[in-house]
N, C-alpha and C positions, 0 to 999 in steps of 0.2 A: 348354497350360493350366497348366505347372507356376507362371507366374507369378502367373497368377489366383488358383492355390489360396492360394500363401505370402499375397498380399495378401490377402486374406478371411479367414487364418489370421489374419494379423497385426490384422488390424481386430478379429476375436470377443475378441483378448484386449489390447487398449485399453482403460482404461477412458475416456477421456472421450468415445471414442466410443462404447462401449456405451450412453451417456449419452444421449447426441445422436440419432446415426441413429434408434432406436427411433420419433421423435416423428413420422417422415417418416410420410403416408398410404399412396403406395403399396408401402413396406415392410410395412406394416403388412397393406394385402391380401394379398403377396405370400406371408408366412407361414402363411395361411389355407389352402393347400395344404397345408401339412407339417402341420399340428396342427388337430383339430376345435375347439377352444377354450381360454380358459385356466382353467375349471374342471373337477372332479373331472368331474361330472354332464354334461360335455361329452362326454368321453372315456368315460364307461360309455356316454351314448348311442351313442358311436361303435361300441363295442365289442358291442351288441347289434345294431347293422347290419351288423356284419361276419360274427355270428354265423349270420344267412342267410346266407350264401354259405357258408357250411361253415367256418370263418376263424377263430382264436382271435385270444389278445391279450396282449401287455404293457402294463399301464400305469405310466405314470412320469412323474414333476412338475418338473419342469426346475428347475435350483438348482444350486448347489456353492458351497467354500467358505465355509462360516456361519463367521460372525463370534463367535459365542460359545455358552456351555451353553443359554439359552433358544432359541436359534434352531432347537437341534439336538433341543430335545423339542418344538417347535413342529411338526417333519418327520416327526419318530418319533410323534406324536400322529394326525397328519394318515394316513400309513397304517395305524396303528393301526384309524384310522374308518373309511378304505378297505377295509379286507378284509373286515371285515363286510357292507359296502353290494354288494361282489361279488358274494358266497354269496349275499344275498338274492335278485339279479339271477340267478340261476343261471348266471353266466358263468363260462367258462372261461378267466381271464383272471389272471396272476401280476403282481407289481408287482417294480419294478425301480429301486436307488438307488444313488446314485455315495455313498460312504463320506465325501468331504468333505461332504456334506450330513447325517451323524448325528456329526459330532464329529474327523474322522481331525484335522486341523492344530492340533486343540486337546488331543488326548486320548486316545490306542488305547484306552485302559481304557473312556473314555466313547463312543466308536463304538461298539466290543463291545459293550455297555450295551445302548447303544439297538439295535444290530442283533439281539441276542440277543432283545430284545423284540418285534422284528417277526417273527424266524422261528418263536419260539415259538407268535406268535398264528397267521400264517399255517398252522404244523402244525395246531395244533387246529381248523382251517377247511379242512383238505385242501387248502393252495395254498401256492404258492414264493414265493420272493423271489430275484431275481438281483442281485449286485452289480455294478453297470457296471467298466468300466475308464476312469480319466486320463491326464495326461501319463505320462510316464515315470518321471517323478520320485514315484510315487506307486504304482508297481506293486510293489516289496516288499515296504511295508505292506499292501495291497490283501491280494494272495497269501497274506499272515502271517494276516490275518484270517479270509481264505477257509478255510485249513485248522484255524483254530482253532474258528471255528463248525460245519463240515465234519464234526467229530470229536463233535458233540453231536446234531448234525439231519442226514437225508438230501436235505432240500428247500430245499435252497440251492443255486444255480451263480453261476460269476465268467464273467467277459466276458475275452478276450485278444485283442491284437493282432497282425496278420500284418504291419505293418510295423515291431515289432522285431525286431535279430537276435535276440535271447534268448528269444523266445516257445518256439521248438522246446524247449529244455533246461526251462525252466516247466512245460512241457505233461508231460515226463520226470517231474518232480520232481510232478505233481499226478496223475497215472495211477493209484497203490496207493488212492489215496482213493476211485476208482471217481466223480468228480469229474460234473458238470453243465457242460459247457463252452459258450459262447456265442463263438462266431468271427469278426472282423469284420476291416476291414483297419485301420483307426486313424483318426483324424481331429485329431489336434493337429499342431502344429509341431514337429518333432524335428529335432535336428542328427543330421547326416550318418553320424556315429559310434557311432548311438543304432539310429536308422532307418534302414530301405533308402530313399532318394532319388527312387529309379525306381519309375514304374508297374508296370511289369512285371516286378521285383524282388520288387514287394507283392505283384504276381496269383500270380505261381510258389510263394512264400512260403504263400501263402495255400491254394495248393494242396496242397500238401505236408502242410501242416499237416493241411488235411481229410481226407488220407488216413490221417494219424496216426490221429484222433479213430475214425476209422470203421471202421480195423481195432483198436480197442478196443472200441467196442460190446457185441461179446458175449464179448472175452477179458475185459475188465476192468467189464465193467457202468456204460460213461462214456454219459453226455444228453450229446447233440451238437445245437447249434443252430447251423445254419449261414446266418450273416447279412452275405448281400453282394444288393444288386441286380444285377450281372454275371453276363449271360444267359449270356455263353460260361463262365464258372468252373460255375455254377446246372448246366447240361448235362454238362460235365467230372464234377463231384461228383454227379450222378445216374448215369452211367455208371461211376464207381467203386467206387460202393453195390452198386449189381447183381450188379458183376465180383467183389463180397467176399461177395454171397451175403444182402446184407443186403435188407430189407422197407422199401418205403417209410415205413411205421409206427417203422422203426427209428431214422429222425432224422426232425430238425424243421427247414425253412426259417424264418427270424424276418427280414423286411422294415418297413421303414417306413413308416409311414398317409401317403400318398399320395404315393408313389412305385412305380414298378413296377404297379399296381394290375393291369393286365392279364397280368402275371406271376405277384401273388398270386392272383389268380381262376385261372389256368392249372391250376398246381398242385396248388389245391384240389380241382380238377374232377378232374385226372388222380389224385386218391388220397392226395396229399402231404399231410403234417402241415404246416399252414400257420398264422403266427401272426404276427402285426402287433405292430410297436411301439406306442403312440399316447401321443405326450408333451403334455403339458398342463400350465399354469401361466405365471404373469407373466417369468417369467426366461426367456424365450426365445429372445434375439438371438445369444448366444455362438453357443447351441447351431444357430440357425440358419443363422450364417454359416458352421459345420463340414458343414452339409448340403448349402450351395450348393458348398461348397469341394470337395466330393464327389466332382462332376460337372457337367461341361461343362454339359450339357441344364438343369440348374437355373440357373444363373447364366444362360442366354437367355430362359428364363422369366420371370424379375425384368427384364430388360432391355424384353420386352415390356410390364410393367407398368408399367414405367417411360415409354417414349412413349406408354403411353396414360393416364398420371397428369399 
């Protein structure tokens, strides 16, 4: 499937096909799995259904790269309103924003800005805010940000990837901060030089790494979210936990709204700290083609909908 993923990578960042494809119907069902909708009030209701089964929640509004300052308080406005509408919901439910969506390509000072604004409010509301990770090209700033905020609030974590080489020395360089990490394998295009290549380059990687996070835990007081749907890694990293002496209380599995579901039910049931992405919002196609890109099983999913569209 390595070819599959490059093309589906190469498609999310086209633009004239981001343009295009969106209009097809049954693209348009098929996205209906990954996301309960494209408003806010979609996704809170999601998130109060998940909250029976024992299940928390990420929420986060699909976007990146704004084009200018009003776009960037138009986002920062938006969960501004968000955090409130949570509390009200009594959910346990954090929100979650890739930095080029409050300002990064137009402004560090004005990111910081508007993100300083969000965690601010989220403190006063007893709730986080996690920073996704992008390309590569964009994990510097990211990181620069993260420990700048880092240094003012406790309820902030960054997202990092296991399919760069550099994440290990990162993860080195973020450990004294006593850091919130979210762990994922990567989902852009990276050249060769950047990225491991290989699946199983990313799985090893990705392990290693979890083992890092969780024999910090309770040296260094790091939130570990470990966010892969990969049953054999899922098993691996519960078996490491144990062997370190740690509680399943002590990390957190973070999965995507409707993938795995019978894995995040699993978990919950068996005691795990379990908490779902659920992204929501009109800018969905990038992000969705990095989902099919994923995994084989998504991409025959669509193909189903498609002979029957």
């Amino acid at each position: 499937m390595g070819l599959a993923r490059n093309a589906l990578l190469w498609i999310s960042e086209n633009h004239k096909l981001r343009q295009t494809l969106p209009r097809y119907n049954f693209i348009r069902r098929a996205v209906s799995r990954f996301m309960p909708g494209e408003e806010l009030s979609d996704a809170v209701q999601a998130a109060e259904n998940l909250r029976e089964k024992n299940i928390t929640a990420i929420l986060t509004r699909l976007g990146e790269n704004v084009a200018d300052d009003a776009e960037t308080r138009e986002v920062t406005d938006h969960y501004l309103d968000a955090l409130p509408q949570i509390q009200q919901r009594r959910l346990d439910s954090y929100i979650s924003i890739k930095p080029t969506q409050l300002g990064l390509d137009l402004n560090e000072d004005l990111c910081f800005r508007n993100l300083s604004a969000l965690v601010e409010r989220a403190a006063a509301l007893k709730n986080w805010v996690w920073i996704d990770m992008e390309q590569s090209g964009y994990v510097d700033r990211t990181l620069a940000l993260y420990k700048r905020i880092r240094q003012q609030y406790p309820n902030v974590g960054v997202c990092v990837q296991s399919y760069l080489y550099r994440t290990a020395k990162d993860l080195e360089a973020l450990l004294p901060l006593s850091p919130a990490i979210r762990l994922v394998k990567g989902a852009y295009m990276e050249p060769a030089n950047i990225a491991y290549p290989k699946k199983a380059d990313v799985d090893a990687n990705y392990f290693a790494l979890a083992k890092m996070l969780l024999a910090n835990v309770k040296k260094n007081g790091v939130t570990v979210g470990i966010a892969t749907h990969d049953t054999v890694l899922i098993k691996k990293i519960q078996e490491e936990a144990a062997a370190q002496g740690l509680a399943k209380s002590d990390y957190e599995f973070q999965l995507l709204y409707g993938i795995q579901s019978g894995e995040q039910l699993r978990l919950a049931r068996e005691g795990y700290r379990m908490r779902v992405l659920i992204s929501y919002g009109s800018y969905w196609f990038p992000w969705y083609l990095r989902r099919l890109a994923e995994r084989p099983a998504n991409v025959l999913f669509v193909l189903k909908n498609l002979l029957r569209g």
